[in-house]
PAMARFI-154372 format. One record per residue (C-alpha): residue number from 1; x, y, z. Coordinates in steps of 0.25 Angstrom, whole numbers, plus 5000, padded with zeros to 4 digits. Layout:
REM PAMARFI-154372
> NUM, X, Y, Z
...
END
This chain:
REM PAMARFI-154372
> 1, 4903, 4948, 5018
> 2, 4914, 4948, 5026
> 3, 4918, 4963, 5033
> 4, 4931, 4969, 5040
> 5, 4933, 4978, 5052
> 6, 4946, 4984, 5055
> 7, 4950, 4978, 5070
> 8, 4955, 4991, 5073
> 9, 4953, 4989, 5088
> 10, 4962, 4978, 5088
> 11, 4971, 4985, 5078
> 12, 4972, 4996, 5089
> 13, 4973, 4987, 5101
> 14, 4986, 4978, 5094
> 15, 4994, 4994, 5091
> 16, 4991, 5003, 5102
> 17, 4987, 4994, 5115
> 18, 4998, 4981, 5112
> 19, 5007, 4985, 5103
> 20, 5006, 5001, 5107
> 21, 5012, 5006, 5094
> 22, 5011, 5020, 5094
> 23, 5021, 5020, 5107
> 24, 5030, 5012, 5097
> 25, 5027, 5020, 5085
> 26, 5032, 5033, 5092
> 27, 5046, 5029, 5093
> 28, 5047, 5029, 5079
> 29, 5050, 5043, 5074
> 30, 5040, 5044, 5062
> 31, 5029, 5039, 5070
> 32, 5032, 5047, 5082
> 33, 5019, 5054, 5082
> 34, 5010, 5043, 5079
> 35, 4996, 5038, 5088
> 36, 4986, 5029, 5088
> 37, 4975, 5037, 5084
> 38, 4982, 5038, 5072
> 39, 4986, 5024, 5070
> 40, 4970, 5021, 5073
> 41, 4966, 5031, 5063
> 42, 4974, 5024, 5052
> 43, 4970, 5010, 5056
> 44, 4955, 5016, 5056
> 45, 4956, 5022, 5043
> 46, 4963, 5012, 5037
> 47, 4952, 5001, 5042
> 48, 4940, 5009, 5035
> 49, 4947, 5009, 5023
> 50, 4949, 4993, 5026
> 51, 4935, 4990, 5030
> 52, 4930, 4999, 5019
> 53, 4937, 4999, 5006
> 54, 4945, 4986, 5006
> 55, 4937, 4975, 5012
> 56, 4925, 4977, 5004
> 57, 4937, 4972, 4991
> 58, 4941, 4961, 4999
> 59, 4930, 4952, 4995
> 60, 4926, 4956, 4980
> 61, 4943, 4957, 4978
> 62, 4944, 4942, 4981
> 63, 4933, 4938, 4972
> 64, 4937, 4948, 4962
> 65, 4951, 4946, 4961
> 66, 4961, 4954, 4952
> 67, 4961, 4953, 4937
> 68, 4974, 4952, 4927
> 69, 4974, 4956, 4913
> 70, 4983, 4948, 4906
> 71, 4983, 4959, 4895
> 72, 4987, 4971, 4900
> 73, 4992, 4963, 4915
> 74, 4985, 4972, 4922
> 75, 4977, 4966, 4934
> 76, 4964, 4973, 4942
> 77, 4961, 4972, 4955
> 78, 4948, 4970, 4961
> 79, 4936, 4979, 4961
> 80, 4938, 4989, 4970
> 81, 4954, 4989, 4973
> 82, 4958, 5001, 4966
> 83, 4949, 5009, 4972
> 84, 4953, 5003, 4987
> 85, 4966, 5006, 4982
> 86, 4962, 5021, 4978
> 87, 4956, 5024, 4991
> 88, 4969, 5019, 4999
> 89, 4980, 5026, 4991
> 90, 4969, 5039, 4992
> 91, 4968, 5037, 5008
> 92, 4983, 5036, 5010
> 93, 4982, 5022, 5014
> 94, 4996, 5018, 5005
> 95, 5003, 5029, 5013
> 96, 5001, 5024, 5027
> 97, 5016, 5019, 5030
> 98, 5023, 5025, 5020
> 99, 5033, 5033, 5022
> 100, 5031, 5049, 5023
> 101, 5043, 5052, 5014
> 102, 5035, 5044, 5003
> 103, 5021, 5050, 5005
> 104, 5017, 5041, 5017
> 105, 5011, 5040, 5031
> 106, 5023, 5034, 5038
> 107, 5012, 5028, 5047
> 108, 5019, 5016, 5054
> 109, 5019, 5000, 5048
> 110, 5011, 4997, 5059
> 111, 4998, 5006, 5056
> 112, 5001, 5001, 5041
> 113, 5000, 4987, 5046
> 114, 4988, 4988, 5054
> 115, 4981, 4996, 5041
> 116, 4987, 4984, 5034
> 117, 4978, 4972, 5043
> 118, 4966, 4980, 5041
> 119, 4969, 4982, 5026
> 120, 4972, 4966, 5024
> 121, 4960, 4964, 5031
> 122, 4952, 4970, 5022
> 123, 4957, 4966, 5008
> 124, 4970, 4959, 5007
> 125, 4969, 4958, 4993
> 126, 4970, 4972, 4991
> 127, 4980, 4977, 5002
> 128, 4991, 4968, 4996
> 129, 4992, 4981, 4986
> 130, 4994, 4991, 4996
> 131, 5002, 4982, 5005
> 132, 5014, 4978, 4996
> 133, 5014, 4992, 4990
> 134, 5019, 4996, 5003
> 135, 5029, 4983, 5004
> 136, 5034, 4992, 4992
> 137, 5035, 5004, 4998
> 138, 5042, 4998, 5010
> 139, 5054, 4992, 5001
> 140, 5058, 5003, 4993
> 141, 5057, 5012, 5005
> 142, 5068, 5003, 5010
> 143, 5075, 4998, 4999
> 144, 5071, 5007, 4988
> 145, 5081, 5018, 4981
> 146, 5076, 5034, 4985
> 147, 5072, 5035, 4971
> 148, 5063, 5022, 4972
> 149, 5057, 5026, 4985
> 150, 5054, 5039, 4980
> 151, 5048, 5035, 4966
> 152, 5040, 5023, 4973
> 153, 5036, 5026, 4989
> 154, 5026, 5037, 4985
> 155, 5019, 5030, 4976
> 156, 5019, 5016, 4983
> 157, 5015, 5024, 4996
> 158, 5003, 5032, 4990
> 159, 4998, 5019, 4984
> 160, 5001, 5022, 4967
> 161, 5007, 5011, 4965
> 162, 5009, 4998, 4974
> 163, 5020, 4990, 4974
> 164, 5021, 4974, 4974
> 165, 5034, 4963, 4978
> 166, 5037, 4954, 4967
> 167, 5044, 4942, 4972
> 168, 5041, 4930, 4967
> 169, 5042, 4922, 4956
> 170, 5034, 4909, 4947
> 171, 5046, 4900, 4952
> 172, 5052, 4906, 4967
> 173, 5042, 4910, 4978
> 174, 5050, 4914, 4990
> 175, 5063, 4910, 4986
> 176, 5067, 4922, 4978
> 177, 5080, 4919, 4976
> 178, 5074, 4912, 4965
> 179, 5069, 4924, 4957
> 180, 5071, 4926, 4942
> 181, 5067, 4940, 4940
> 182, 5080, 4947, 4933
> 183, 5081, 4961, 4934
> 184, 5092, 4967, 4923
> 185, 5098, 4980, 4928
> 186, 5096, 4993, 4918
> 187, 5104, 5003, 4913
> 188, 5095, 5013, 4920
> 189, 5097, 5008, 4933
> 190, 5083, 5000, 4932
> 191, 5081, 4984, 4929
> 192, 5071, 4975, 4920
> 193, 5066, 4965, 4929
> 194, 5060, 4953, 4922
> 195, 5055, 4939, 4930
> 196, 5040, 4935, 4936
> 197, 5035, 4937, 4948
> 198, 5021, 4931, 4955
> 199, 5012, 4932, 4966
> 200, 5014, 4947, 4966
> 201, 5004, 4953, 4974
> 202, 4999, 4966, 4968
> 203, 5009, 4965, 4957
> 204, 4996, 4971, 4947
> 205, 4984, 4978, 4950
> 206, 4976, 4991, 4948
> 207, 4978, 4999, 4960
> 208, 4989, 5007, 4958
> 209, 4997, 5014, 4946
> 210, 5011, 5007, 4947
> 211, 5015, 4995, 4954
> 212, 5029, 4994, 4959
> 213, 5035, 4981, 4960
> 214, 5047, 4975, 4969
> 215, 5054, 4965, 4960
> 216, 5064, 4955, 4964
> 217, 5073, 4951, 4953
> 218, 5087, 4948, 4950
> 219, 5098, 4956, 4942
> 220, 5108, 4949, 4934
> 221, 5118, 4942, 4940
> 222, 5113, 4941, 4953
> 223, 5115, 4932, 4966
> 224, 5107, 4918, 4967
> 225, 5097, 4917, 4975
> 226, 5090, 4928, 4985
> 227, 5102, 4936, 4985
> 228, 5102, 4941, 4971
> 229, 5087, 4948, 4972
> 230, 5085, 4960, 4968
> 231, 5072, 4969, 4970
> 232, 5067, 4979, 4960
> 233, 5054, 4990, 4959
> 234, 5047, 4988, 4947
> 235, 5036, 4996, 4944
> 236, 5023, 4993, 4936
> 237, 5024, 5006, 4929
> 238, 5039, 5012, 4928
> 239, 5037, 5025, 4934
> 240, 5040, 5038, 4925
> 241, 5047, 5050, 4928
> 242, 5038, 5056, 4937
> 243, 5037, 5043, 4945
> 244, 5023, 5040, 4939
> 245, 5020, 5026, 4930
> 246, 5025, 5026, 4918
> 247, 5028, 5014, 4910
> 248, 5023, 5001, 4911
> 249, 5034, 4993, 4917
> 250, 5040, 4978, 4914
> 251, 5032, 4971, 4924
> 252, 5018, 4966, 4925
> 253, 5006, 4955, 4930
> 254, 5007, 4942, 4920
> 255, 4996, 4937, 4928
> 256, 4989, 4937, 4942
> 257, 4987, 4926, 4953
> 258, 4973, 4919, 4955
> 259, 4974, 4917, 4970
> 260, 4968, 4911, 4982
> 261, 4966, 4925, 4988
> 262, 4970, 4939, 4988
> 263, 4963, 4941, 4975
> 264, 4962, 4956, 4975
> 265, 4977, 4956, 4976
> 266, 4983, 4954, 4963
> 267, 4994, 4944, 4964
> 268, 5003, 4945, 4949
> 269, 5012, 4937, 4941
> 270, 5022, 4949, 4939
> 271, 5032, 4948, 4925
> 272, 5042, 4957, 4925
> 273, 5047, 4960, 4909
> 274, 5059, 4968, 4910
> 275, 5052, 4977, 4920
> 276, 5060, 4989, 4925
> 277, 5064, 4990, 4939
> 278, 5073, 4997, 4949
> 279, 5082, 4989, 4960
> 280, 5077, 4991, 4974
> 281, 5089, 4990, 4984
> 282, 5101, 4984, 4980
> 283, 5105, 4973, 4971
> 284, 5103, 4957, 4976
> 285, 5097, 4963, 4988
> 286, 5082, 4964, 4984
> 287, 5077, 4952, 4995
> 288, 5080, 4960, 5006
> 289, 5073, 4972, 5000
> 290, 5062, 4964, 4997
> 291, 5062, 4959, 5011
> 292, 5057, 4974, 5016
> 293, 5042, 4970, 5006
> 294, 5043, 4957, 5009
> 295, 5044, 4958, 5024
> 296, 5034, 4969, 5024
> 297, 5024, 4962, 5014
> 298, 5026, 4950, 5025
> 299, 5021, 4957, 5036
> 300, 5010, 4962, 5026
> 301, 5006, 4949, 5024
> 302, 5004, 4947, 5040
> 303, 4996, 4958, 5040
> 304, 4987, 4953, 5028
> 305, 4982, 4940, 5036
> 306, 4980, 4947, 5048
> 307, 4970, 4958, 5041
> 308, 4964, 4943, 5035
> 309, 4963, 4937, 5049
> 310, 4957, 4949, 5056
> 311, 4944, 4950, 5044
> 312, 4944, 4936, 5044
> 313, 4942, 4935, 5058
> 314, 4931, 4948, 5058
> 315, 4923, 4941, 5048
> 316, 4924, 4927, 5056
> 317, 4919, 4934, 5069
> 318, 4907, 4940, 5062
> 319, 4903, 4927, 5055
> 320, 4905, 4918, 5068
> 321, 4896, 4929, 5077
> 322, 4885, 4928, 5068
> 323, 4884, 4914, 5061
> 324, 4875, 4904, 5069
> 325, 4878, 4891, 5069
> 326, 4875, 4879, 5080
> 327, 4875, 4881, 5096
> 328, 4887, 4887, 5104
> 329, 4892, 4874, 5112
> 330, 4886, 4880, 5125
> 331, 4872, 4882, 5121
> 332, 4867, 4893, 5112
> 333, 4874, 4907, 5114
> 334, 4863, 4912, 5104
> 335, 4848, 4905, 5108
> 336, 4841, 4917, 5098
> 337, 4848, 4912, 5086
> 338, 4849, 4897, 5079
> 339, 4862, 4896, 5082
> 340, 4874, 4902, 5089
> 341, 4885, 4911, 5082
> 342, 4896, 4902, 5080
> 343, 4904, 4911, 5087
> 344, 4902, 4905, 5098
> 345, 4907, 4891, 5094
> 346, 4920, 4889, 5098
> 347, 4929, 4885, 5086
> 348, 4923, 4898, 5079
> 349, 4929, 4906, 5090
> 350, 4942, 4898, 5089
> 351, 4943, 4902, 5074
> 352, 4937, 4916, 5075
> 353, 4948, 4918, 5088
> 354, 4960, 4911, 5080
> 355, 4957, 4922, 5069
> 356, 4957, 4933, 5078
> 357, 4968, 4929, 5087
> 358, 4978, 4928, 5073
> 359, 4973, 4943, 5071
> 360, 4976, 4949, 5082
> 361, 4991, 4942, 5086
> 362, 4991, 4945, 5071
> 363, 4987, 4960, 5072
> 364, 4997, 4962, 5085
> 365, 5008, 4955, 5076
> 366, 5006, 4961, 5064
> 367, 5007, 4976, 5071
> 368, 5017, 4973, 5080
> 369, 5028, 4969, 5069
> 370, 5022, 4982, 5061
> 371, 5026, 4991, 5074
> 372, 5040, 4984, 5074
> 373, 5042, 4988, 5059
> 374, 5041, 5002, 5060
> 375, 5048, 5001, 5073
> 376, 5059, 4993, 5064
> 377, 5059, 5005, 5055
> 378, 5058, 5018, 5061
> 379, 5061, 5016, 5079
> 380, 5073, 5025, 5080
> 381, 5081, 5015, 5090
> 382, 5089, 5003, 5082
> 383, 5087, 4995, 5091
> 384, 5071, 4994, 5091
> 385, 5071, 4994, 5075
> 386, 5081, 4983, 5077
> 387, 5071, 4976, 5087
> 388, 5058, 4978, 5078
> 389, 5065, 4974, 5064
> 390, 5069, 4961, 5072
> 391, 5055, 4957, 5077
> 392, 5049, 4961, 5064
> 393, 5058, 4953, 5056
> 394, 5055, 4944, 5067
> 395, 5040, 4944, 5065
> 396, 5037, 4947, 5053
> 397, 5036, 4932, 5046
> 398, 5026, 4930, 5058
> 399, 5017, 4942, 5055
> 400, 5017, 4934, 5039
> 401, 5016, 4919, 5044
> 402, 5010, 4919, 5057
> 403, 5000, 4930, 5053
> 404, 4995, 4924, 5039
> 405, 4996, 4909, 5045
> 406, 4986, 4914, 5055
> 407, 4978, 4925, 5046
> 408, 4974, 4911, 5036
> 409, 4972, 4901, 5048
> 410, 4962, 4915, 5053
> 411, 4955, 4916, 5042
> 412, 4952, 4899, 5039
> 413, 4947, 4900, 5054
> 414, 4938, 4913, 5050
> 415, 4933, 4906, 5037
> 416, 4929, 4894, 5044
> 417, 4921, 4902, 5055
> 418, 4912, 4906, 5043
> 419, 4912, 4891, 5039
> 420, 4905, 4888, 5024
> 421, 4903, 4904, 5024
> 422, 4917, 4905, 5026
> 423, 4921, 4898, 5012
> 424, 4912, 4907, 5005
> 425, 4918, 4920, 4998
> 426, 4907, 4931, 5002
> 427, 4911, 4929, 5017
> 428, 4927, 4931, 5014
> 429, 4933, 4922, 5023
> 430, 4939, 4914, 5012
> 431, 4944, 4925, 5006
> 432, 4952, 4927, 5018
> 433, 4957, 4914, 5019
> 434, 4961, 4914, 5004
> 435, 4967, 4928, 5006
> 436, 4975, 4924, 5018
> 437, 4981, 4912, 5014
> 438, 4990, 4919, 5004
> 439, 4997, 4926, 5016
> 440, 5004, 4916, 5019
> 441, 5010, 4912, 5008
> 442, 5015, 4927, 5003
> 443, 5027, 4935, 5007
> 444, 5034, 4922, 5009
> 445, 5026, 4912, 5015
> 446, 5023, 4908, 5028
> 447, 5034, 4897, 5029
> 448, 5042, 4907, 5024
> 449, 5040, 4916, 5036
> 450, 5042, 4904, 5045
> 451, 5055, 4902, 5040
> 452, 5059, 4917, 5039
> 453, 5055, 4918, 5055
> 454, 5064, 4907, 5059
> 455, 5076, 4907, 5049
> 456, 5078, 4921, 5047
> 457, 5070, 4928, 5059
> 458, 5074, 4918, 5071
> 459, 5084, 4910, 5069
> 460, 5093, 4919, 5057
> 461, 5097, 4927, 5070
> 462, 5098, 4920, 5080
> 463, 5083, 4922, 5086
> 464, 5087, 4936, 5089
> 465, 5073, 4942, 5082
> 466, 5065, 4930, 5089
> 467, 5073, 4933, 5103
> 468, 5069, 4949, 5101
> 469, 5053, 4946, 5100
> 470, 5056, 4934, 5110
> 471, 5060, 4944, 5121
> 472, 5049, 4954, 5118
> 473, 5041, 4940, 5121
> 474, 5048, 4937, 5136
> 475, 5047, 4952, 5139
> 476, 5031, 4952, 5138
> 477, 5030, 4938, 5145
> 478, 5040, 4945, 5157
> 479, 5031, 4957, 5157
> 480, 5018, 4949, 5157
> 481, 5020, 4936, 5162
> 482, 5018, 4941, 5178
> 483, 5004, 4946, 5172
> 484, 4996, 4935, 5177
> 485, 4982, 4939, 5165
> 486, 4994, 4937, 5155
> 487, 4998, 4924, 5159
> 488, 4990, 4916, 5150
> 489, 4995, 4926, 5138
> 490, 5010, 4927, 5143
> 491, 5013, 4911, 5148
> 492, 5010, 4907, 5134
> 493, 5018, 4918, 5126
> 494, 5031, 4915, 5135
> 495, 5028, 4899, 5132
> 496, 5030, 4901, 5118
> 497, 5039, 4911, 5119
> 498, 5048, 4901, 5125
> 499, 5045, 4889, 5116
> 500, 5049, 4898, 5103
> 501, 5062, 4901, 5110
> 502, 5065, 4886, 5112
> 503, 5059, 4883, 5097
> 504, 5067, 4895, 5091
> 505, 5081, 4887, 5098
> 506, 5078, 4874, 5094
> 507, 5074, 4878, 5079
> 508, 5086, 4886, 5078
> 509, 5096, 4875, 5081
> 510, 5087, 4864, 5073
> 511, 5092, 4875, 5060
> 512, 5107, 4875, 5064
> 513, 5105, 4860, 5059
> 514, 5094, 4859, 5050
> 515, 5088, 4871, 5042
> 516, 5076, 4863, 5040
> 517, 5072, 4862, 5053
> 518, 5069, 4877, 5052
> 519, 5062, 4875, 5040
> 520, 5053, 4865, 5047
> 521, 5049, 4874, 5058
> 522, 5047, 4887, 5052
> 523, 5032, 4887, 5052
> 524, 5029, 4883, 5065
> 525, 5040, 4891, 5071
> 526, 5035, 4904, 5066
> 527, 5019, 4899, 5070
> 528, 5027, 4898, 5085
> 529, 5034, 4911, 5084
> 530, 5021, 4918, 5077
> 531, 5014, 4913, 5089
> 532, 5024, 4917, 5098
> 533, 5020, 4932, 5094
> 534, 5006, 4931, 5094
> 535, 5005, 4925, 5109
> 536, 5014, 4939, 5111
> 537, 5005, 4947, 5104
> 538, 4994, 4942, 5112
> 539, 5002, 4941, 5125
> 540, 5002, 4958, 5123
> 541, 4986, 4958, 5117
> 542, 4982, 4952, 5131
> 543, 4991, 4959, 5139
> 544, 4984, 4973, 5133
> 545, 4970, 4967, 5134
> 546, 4970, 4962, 5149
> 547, 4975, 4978, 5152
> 548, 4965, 4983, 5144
> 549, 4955, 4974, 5151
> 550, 4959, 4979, 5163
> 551, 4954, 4992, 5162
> 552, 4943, 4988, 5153
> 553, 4938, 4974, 5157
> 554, 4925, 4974, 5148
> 555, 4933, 4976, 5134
> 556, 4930, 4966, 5124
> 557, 4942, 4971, 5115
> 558, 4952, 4966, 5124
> 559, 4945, 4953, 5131
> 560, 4945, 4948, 5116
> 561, 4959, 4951, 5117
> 562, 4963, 4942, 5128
> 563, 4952, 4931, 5124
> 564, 4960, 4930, 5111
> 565, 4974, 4930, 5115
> 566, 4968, 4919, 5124
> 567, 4963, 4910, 5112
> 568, 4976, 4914, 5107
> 569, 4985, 4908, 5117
> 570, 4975, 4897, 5119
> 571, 4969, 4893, 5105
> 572, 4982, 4897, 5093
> 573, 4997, 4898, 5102
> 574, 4995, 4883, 5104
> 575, 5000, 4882, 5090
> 576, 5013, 4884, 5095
> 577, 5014, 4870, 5101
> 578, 5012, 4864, 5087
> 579, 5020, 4874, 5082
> 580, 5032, 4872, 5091
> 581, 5030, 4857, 5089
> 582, 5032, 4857, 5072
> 583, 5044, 4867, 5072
> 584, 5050, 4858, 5082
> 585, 5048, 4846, 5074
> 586, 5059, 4848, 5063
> 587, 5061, 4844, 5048
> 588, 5061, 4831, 5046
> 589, 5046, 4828, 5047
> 590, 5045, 4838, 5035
> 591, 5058, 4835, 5026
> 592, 5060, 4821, 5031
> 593, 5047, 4819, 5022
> 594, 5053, 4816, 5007
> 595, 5044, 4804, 5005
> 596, 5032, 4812, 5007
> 597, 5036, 4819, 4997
> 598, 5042, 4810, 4989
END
C-alpha cells in the first residue's frame, strides 16, 4: 500500500531559508505580525489531517468512483468524502485565506499554497472541491456586488456550500467566444440561463448544501465572439430570505464523466433550464472576470502535479530501497541478501532523482509566484505590487505547463521504478499517472499556456515582464558569479539566461511577419523559459546549502540539496539545447505538411 509523509523539512527550507518569507510577509500590513512558528504550525496541522484523513480515500476513491442518479440527478461521492469533508469545514480548514470581514483567517496565499501541495498529495480527487470553491470566493470578492459578497463569502469560506466554473460546452472547448448559453434578462433584476455545460469539475456532489455556480453566457443581443461574455452566479438551491437554501433552482447534472482519473472527483454535464442567476461585473465583460478563477484555478493546477510528484516520488524511494534484484555494477553492495536494492542501479537513481528534482524546482516555483501574489495584492508601495503582478502574470502559465509536463513525466519514471508492480492498482502508482495526466489538459491546456507565455506575456509588451525576471536573473549571477563553489551552478544559469534573450529577439521578429511562427515555437519556448527559472531556483537552493554546510559539514539535508541541483544542471537543463533547436526551426516543417494530411 502506498503511504504519504508531508516534506515539511523541505517545505520549511524553500519559505524560510531561500525565499525567507516572513521578512517579505511583514511588509504587508495584515500580515505584519506574522512568523514562522505560526506558518510551521499551520503546515503541521494541516499535513496530519493529510497523511490521516485524506490519503487513506485516495486509493478506495479511485476504485470506487462517483455515482449518478439519473432519476433525481443526484450524484454520491465515494465512501468516506463527506465525512472528510465534515472534519475540514469543523477544523476551520475552508477558512484559512479567506478574508477576515467574511469569517476567515486572512492567512496569506502562500501558507494556502503550501497547505494546497500537501493536500493534492494526498487526494487529488477530493481537494478539487475545496480548491475551486475558493476560486469562487476569489472572483466574487473582486468582481462580485456588496450584496453578492455578502450573501455568498460566508458561506463558501466556512465550507457550506462549494462553488464550481462552468465554462465549457459539447461544441467549444477553449474558444469561448463560441458559447451558446443565453441568459434573458428579468424584470427583477435576475436572468434565466438556459445552454449546456461539460467537464465541470464538482458541478454535483454530496458534500455540501448549496453549490454556486459561475456561468458564462450570453444576453440577447450581444457582441460576436469573446467580447460578448457574460458571467453569472447561479446557485444550486436559490437562497430564501434568510440567506439559507431554498428552492431548487433551474440547473442540474444530466450525466457524469467516466474518466481516465480523478474518479473521486465528480466531473458533470451541467443543463441549465431557465435557471435563475445574478450578473457578476458588468455586462460583456464576463472573460475578464472569469480570468481572476481562471488564473487562480491555473496556479491550482500547478500545485496539483507537484503534490502528485512529491507521493509519487516517496513511494518510489521506498520500493527502490527495498526491492532486490540482480548485482550493483560494481560488485555487490548487499553480500547478506540474494540480491542488491535496486537502488543502487543507476537508471533507477536517474528516474528516482528526475522525480525529485521536478518536486523541488517545483515547490520553490510554486511558493515563490504565491509570495509575489499576496505581494501583488496587499504591499503598500505601487510600484512593488506592480513588480509582483508582472512576474506573476509572467509565470503563472509556467507553474501550469512546466509544472504538470514535469509532474506526468515524474510520476511515469516513478511507476517504472516499481516495474510489473508498478501497473498494478494496489501499489497506486498508476493511479498517479492516470490522475496526473489530466492536468495538463484543464484550465486551458498546455499549448495553451505556451501560447499565453509568448503571445500575451512576452512579446504583447514588448518583453518588458520577461526583461523584469530577466534582471532579477543577471543581479544573482553578479552577486554570485565571483563565488568560485557556485561556479558550476551560476555559469550555466547565465548561459541560458543569455540564449532566451537572443531566442526571445529572434521569435519576436519571426512574429512581425509570420504569426505562425510563434505558434510553431510556443511549446518549446516555454520548456526553455520554464528551465530558465528552475536553473534559478536551484542557483539559490545551492547558494543556501553550501552556507549551511559550512557551519554544519555533516548535514545530510543539505548535501542532498546540492547533489540534486548537480543532477539537475547535469542530467534535465540539457533539454534546453533541443528545445532552443525546435523553436528555432519554424513553421513550414509542420504546416508545409498538407499531403500528410491529405
Amino acid at each position: 500500500m502506498p503511504r504519504y509523509t508531508p516534506p515539511l523539512r523541505d517545505m520549511q527550507f524553500v519559505m524560510h531559508e531561500v525565499l525567507e518569507v516572513v521578512p517579505a510577509l511583514r511588509e504587508l500590513p495584515a500580515h505584519a505580525d506574522l512568523d514562522a512558528e505560526l506558518i510551521d504550525q499551520v503546515c503541521e496541522e494541516a499535513g496530519k489531517f493529510c497523511s490521516d484523513v485524506l490519503f487513506p480515500l485516495n486509493l478506495s476513491g479511485d476504485v470506487e468512483g462517483c455515482r449518478y442518479d439519473a432519476a433525481t440527478h443526484a450524484v454520491s461521492t465515494p465512501e468516506g468524502y463527506r465525512e472528510a469533508w465534515q472534519q475540514y469545514v469543523e477544523a476551520g480548514w475552508p477558512l484559512l485565506t479567506a478574508a477576515p470581514e467574511y469569517g476567515g483567517q486572512g492567512l496569506p496565499h502562500l501558507v494556502g499554497s503550501a497547505v494546497h501541495e500537501m493536500e493534492n498529495a494526498a487526494n487529488q480527487a477530493w481537494t478539487m472541491y475545496p480548491g475551486l470553491t475558493q476560486g469562487v470566493a476569489e472572483l466574487l470578492g473582486t468582481h462580485g456586488s456588496q450584496q453578492q459578497k455578502e450573501l455568498y463569502l460566508p458561506r463558501l469560506a466556512a465550507g457550506q456550500w462549494t462553488g464550481t466554473m462552468c465554462l465549457t460546452e459539447p461544441h467549444c472547448g477553449t474558444d469561448l467566444g463560441l458559447i451558446r448559453t443565453k441568459a434573458a434578462p428579468q424584470a427583477d433584476g435576475s436572468y434565466l440561463l438556459s445552454g449546456q455545460k461539460i467537464f465541470i469539475s464538482s458541478g454535483e456532489h454530496d458534500l455540501a448544501s448549496n453549490i454556486v455556480h459561475m456561468v458564462l453566457a450570453k444576453l440577447p443581443d450581444a457582441p460576436e465572439g469573446s467580447k460578448g461574455i457574460s458571467l453569472f452566479v447561479v446557485p444550486k438551491f436559490l437562497p430564501d430570505a434568510s440567506g439559507e437554501p431554498g428552492e431548487r433552482n433551474g440547473i442540474f447534472c444530466s450525466g457524469i464523466e467516466h474518466k481516465m482519473g480523478i474518479h473521486g472527483n465528480a466531473t458533470c454535464q451541467m443543463t441549465l433550464d431557465g435557471a435563475r442567476g445574478w450578473l457578476v461585473g458588468e455586462p460583456n465583460k464576463g472573460l475578464p472576470a472569469m480570468f481572476v478563477m481562471m488564473n487562480g484555478a491555473r496556479l491550482g493546477v500547478g500545485m496539483q502535479s507537484l503534490g502528485l510528484t512529491e507521493v509519487a516520488y516517496q513511494n518510489a524511494l521506498d520500493y527502490a530501497r527495498d526491492r532486490l534484484q540482480m548485482r550493483s555494477l560494481s560488485g555487490p553492495k548487499a553480500p547478506q541478501q540474494a540480491a542488491d536494492p535496486i537502488l543502487v542501479h543507476p537508471d533507477v537513481r536517474r528516474m528516482l532523482l528526475t522525480a525529485r528534482a521536478w518536486a523541488e524546482g517545483g515547490r520553490f516555483l510554486a511558493y515563490w509566484v504565491a509570495l509575489m501574489l499576496d505581494q501583488s495584492q496587499q504591499h503598500p508601495d505601487a510600484e512593488v505590487r506592480k513588480d509582483a503582478d508582472d512576474l506573476v502574470a509572467l509565470l503563472t502559465p509556467i507553474v501550469k505547463a512546466f509544472i504538470t509536463d514535469n509532474g506526468f513525466s515524474a510520476t511515469n519514471e516513478c511507476l517504472q521504478v516499481f516495474g510489473g508492480h508498478g501497473y498494478i492498482r494496489e501499489w497506486g502508482m498508476e493511479q498517479y499517472v492516470r490522475d496526473a495526466r489530466i492536468n495538463l489538459i484543464y484550465e486551458g491546456t498546455n499549448t495553451i499556456q505556451a501560447l499565453d507565455l509568448i503571445g500575451r506575456k512576452v512579446l504583447m509588451d514588448g518583453g518588458a515582464r520577461l526583461k523584469k525576471f530577466g534582471r532579477i536573473v543577471r543581479d544573482f549571477v553578479e552577486a554570485e558569479g565571483v563565488v568560485e563553489s557556485m561556479q558550476e551552478f551560476v555559469n550555466p544559469l547565465a548561459d541560458l539566461a543569455e540564449k532566451v534573450q537572443k531566442l526571445t529577439m529572434e521569435l519576436g521578429m519571426k512574429a512581425m511577419t509570420d504569426r505562425e511562427q510563434v505558434g510553431a515555437a510556443a511549446t518549446p519556448y516555454l520548456r526553455v523559459l520554464g528551465h530558465l527559472v528552475f536553473a534559478y531556483a536551484f542557483a539559490r537552493m545551492a547558494k543556501v546549502a553550501q552556507r549551511r554546510l559550512a557551519e554544519n559539514a555533516g548535514d545530510g539535508f543539505y548535501q542532498a540539496k546540492l547533489q540534486t541541483a548537480r543532477f539537475y544542471f547535469a542530467r534535465l537543463l540539457p533539454e534546453t539545447a533541443t528545445a532552443i533547436r525546435q523553436a528555432r526551426s519554424g513553421s513550414a516543417v509542420l504546416m508545409d505538411t498538407d499531403a500528410v494530411f491529405a
